[in-house]
C-alpha positions as CSV (number, residue, x, y, z in Angstrom):
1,X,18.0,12.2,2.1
2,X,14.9,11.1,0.3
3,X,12.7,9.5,2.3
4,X,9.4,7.8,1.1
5,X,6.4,8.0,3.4
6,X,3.8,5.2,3.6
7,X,0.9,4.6,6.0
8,X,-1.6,1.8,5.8
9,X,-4.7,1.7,8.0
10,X,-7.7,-0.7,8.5
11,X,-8.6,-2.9,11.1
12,X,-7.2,-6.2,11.9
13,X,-7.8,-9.0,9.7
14,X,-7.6,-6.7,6.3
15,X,-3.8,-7.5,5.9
16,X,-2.1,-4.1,7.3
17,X,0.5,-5.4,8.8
18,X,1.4,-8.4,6.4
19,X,1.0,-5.4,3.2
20,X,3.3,-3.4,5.4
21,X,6.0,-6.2,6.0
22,X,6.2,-6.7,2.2
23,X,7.0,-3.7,1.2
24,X,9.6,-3.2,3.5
25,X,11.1,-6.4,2.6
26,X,11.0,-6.4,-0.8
27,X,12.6,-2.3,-0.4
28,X,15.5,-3.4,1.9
29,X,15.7,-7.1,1.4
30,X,15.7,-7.5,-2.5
31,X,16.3,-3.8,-3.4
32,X,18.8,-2.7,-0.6
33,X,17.5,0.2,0.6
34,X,17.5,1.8,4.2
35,X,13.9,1.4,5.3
36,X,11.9,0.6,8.8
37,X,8.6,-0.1,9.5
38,X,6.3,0.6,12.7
39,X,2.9,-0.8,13.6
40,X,0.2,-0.7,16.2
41,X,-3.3,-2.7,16.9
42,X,-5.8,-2.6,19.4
43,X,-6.6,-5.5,21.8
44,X,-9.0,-6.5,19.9
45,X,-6.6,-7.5,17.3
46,X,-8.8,-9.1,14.1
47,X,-11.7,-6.3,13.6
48,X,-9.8,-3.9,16.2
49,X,-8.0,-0.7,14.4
50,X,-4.5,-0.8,13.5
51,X,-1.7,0.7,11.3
52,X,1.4,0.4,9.9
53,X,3.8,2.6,8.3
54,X,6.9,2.0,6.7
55,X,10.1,4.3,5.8
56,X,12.3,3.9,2.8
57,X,15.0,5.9,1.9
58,X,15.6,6.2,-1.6
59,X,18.9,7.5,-1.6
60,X,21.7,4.4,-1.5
61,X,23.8,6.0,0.1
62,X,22.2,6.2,3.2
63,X,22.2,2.7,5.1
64,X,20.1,4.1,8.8
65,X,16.8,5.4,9.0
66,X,16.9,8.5,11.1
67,X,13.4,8.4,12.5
68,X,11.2,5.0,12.1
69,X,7.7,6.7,12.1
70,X,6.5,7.9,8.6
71,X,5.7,11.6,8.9
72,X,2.8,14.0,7.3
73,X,2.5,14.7,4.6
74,X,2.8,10.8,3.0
75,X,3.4,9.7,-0.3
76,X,1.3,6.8,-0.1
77,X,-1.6,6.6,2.3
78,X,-3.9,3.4,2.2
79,X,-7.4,3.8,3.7
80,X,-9.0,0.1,4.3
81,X,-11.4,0.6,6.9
82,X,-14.5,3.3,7.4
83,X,-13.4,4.3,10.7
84,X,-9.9,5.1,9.0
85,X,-11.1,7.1,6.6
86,X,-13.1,9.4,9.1
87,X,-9.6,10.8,9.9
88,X,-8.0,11.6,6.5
89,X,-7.5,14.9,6.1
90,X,-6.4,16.7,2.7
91,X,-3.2,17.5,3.7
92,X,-1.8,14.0,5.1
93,X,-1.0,13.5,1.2
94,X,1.9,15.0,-0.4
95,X,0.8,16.7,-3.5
96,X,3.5,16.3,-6.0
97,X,5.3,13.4,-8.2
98,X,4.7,11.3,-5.7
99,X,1.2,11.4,-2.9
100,X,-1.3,9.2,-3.5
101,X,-4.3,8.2,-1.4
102,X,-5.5,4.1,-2.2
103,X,-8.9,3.2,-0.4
104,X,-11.5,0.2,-0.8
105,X,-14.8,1.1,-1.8
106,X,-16.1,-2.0,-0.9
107,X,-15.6,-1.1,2.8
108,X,-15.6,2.4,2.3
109,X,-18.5,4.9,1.6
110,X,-16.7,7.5,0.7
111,X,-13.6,10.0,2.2
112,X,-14.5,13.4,2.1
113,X,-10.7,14.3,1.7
114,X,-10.5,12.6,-0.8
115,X,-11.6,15.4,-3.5
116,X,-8.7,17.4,-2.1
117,X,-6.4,15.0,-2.8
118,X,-5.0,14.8,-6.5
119,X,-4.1,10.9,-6.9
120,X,-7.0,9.3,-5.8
121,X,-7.8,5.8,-6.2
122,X,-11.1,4.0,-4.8
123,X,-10.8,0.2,-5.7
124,X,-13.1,-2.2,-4.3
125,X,-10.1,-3.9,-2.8
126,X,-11.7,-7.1,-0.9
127,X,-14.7,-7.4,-3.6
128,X,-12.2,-8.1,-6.3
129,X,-10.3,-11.0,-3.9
130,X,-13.2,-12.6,-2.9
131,X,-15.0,-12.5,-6.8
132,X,-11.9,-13.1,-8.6
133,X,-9.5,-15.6,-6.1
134,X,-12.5,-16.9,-3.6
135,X,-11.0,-15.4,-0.5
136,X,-10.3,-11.6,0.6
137,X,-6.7,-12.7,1.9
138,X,-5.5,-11.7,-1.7
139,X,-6.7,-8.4,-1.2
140,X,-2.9,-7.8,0.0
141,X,-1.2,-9.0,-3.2
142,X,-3.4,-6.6,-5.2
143,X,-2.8,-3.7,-3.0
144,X,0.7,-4.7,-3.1
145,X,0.7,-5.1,-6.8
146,X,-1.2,-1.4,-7.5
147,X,1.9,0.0,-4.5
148,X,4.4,-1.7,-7.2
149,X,3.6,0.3,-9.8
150,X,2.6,3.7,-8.0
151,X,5.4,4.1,-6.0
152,X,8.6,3.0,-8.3
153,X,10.5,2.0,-5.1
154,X,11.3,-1.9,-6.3
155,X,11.2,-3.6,-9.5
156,X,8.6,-6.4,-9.9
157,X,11.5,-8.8,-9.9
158,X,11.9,-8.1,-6.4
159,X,8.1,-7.8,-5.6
160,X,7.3,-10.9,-7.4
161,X,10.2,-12.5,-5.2
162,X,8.6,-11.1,-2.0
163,X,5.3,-12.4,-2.7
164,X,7.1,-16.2,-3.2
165,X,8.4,-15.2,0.5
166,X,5.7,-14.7,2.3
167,X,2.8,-17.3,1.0
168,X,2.0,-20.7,1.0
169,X,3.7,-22.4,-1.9
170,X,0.6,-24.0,-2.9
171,X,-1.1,-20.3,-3.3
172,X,2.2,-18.9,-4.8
173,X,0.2,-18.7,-8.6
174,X,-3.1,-17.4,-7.3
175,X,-1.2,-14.9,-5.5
176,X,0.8,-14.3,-9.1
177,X,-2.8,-13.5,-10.4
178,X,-3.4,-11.4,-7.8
179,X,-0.8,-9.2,-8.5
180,X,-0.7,-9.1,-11.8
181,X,-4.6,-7.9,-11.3
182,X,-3.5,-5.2,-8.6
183,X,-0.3,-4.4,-11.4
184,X,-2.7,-3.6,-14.3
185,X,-4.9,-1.3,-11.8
186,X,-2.3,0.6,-11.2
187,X,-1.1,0.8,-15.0
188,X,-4.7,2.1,-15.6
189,X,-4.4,4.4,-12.4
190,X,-1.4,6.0,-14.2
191,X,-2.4,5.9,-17.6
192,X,-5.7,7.9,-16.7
193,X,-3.3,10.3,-14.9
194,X,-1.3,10.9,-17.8
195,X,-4.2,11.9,-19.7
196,X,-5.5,14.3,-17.2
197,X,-2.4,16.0,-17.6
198,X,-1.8,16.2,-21.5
């Protein structure tokens, strides 16, 4: 088995359930892979906290997820809220190929953990959507853009056909922007990695 990991958590409004729900269906629905995906919210749903997290298994072979809840340590943890961040630990990222920690500096301070914690990215997630596409709701197709490239799990094909899934029609090339933005942040993400490392 080779299971991937992933929690997302904010507070309701930012997109964590609708992020989550895309990259579980462009992993199992467009890529055929095992995967399952959890979430919880407050009462207070929009501004209350809530998470998702989402399973794949990598391996083909295996069609059932064993256990639905991602477990510690992750291999992608995204931070979107301040009172999220206050929990993130060092060791809830796996430090390897694969762990990386994604947070918005534009509604995050800072996450102390986070200098602990090799593949760090602070972006300014919702100041990005609202300077470059007018609203933060394309926050999600960036963060699902820079998930694209960081985790390797699906091809663009199938994350470009996700996206065309689960918006408007009318916002499908605004969204197309959006990841394409969130794609090329993630390029750099790597890049910068690569050269930390030669």
């Amino acid at each position: 088995m080779v299971r991937y990991e992933i929690r997302i958590s904010g507070y309701g409004g930012q997109g964590v359930i609708t992020l989550s729900k895309m990259i579980i269906t462009a992993s199992s629905l467009y890529e055929n892979l095992a995967a399952t995906q959890t979430e919880a919210y407050s009462a207070a749903a929009r501004g209350g906290k809530c998470w998702a997290e989402v399973v794949v298994e990598l391996d083909r072979k295996i069609e059932l997820i064993d256990y639905p809840k991602a477990l510690q340590p992750y291999d992608f943890l995204i931070v979107l809220s301040e009172e999220s961040a206050s929990d993130v630990k060092p060791d809830f990222v796996k430090d390897g190929k694969t762990g990386f920690l994604i947070w918005d500096t534009s509604t995050i301070s800072k996450i102390r953990a986070a200098k602990r914690i090799k593949k760090t990215l602070g972006i300014p997630i919702q100041k990005l959507a609202v300077e470059k596409f007018n609203n933060i709701v394309f926050g999600n197709t960036i963060l699902f853009g820079i998930f694209t490239v960081l985790s390797g799990i699906f091809s663009e094909e199938s994350a470009i056909e996700t996206i065309k899934s689960f918006v408007p029609a009318s916002t499908i090339d605004i969204n197309l922007e959006a990841f394409e933005l969130g794609k090329q942040e993630g390029l750099e993400f790597l890049k910068k990695l690569q050269e930390e490392n030669d």
